[in-house]
C-alpha positions in Angstrom: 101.9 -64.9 -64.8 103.1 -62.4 -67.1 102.4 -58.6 -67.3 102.0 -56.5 -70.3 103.2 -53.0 -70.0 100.5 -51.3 -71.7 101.4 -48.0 -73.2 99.3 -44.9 -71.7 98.4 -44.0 -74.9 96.7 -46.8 -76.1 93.6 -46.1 -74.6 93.0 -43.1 -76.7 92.6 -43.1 -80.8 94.6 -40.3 -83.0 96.1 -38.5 -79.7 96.7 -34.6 -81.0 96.0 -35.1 -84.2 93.0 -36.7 -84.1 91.5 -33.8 -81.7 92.8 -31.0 -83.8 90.9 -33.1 -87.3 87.7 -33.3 -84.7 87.6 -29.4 -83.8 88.6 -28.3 -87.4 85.2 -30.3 -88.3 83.5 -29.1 -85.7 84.2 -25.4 -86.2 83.7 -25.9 -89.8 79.7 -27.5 -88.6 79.5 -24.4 -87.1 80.2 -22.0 -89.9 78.3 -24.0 -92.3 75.2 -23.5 -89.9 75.6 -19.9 -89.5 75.8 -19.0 -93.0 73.1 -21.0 -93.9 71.1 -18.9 -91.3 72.9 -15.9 -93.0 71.5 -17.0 -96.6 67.9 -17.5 -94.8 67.8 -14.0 -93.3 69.0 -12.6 -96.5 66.7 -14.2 -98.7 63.8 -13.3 -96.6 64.8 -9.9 -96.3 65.2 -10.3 -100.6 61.5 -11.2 -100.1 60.1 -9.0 -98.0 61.5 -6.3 -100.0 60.0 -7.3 -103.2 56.6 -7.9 -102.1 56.8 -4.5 -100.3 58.1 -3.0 -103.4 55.3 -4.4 -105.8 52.7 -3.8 -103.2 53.7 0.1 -103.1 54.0 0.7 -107.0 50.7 -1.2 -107.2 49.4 1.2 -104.2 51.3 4.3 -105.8 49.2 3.7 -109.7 45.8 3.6 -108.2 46.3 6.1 -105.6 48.0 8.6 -108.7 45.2 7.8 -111.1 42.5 8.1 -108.2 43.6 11.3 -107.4 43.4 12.7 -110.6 40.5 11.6 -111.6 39.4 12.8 -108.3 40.2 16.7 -108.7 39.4 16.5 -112.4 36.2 15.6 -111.2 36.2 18.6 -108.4 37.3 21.0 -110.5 34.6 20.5 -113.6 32.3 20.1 -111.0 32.6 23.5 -109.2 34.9 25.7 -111.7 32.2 27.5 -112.7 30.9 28.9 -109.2 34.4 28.7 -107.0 37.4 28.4 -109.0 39.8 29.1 -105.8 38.1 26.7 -103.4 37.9 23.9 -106.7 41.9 24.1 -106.6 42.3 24.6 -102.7 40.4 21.7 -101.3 42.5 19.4 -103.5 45.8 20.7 -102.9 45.0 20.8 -99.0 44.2 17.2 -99.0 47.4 16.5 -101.4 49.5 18.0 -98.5 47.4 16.5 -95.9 47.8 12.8 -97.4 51.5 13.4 -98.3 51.8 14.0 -94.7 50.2 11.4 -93.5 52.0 9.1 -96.2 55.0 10.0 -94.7 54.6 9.6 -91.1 53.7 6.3 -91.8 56.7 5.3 -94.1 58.5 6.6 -91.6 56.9 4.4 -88.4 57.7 1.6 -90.9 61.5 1.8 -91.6 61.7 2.3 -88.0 59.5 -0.9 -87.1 62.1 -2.9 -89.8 63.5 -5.7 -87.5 67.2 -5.7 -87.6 69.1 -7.1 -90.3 70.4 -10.6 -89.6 69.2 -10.6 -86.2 69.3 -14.2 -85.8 72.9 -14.8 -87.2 74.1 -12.3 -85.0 72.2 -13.6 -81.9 73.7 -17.6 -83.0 77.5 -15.6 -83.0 77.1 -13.8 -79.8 75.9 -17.4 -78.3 79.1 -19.3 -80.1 81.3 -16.4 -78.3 79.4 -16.7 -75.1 80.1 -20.6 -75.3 83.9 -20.1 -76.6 84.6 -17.7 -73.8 82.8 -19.0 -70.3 85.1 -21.8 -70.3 87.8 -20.4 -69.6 
């Protein structure tokens, strides 16, 4: 009965080459999947921003024409009696609102989730996964 010699490499397809082609398309998966989280997260940001923006113009009009229609009316109303408390009550509640407005603007920008939170998370995993086998 006659033996082949079988060569040790036959069992495997492509050797070094092969492996090098599979983890360049590998690596390349992975990059297309993290910027496509990146273009999400920047879209969504590109929308929350908008609507926020339109939402506080529309907020800032009415609020502006309210509150001068407002102290228009307060001051026709008691100019006559008490000038000084006709122009004090209105400017008090200016400063009071404006106050107000801007402890809550700032709560807000601190509240803002982090940019790209989630692509950074997906890297920090990649590196986590690159470096524990080692």
């Amino acid at each position: 009965m006659e033996t082949k010699e079988q060569d040790p490499g036959s069992g495997r397809r492509g050797g070094l080459f092969e492996s090098v082609k599979v983890l360049a398309a590998t690596l390349l998966a992975i990059a297309h999947t993290r910027l496509e989280i990146l273009s999400t997260e920047i879209e969504e940001q590109w929308l929350w921003l908008s609507s926020v923006l339109v939402w506080a113009v529309a907020a800032l009009f009415c609020t502006f024409l309210g509150i001068v229609l407002g102290t228009l009316l307060i001051v026709f109303a008691l100019w006559d009696t008490h000038r000084l408390l006709a122009l004090g009550i209105p400017a008090g509640l200016f400063l009071l609102g404006g106050l107000v407005t801007w402890l809550v603007a700032l709560g807000k920008a601190r509240a803002k989730p982090r940019l790209f939170a989630t692509t950074i998370a997906e890297l920090s995993k990649d590196h986590k996964e690159l470096t524990s086998g080692k």
